[in-house]
C-alpha positions in Angstrom: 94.2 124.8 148.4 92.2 122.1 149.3 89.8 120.2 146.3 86.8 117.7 147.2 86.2 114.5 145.5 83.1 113.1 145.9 82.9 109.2 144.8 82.2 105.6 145.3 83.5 102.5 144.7 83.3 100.8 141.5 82.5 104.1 140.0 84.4 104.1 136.2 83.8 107.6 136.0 85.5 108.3 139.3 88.5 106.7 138.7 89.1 108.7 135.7 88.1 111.6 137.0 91.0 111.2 139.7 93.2 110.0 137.2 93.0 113.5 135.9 93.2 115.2 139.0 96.5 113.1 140.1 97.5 114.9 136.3 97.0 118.2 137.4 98.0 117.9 140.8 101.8 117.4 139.3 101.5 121.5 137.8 99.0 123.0 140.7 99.4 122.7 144.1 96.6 121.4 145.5 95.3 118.6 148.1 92.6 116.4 146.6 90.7 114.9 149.5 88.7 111.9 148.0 85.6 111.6 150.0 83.6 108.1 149.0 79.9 109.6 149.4 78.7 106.1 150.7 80.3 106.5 153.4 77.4 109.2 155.1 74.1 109.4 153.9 73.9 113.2 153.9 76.9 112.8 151.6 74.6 110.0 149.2 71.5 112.3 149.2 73.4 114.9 148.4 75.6 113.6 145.9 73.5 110.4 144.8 73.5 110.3 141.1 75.7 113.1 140.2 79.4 111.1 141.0 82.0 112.0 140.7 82.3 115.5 142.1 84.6 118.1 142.3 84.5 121.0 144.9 86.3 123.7 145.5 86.0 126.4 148.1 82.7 125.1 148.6 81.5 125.6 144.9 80.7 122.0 142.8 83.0 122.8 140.0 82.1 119.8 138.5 80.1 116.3 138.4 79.9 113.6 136.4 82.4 113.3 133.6 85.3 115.2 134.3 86.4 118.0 131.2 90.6 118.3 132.1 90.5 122.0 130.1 87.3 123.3 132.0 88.5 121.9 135.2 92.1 123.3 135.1 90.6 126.9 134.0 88.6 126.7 137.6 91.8 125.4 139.3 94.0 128.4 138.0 91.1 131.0 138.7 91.4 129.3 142.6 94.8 129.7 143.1 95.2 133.4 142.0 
């Protein structure tokens, strides 16, 4: 399973959002592919103001400060 991480540099709330990502990653198997949303401007109109984000299967599970309890819920529904 693949899961999207929207962010930019010099973002706090990004880095600890992957922090807990790279957490969960060690009990569910999943590829986080970090996307920095600067680097396209669909991506920053998209995504402006809402960093970090976390997709998966399309769907924004996330944005903004990352919960670890509501995020691993969505993580084990997705890999049923």
């Amino acid at each position: 399973m693949e899961v999207h991480y929207y962010t930019r540099k010099k973002c706090q709330l990004c880095e600890e959002g992957k922090l807990l990502l790279r957490l969960l990653q060690k009990e569910y198997a999943f590829e986080m592919i970090e996307k920095d949303i600067d680097s396209s401007d669909e991506l920053t109109e998209k995504f402006g103001l809402m960093i970090p984000v976390v997709e998966i299967s399309g769907e924004i599970i996330q944005y903004g400060r990352i919960d670890l309890p509501a995020l691993e819920e969505k993580l084990k529904e997705n890999l049923k």
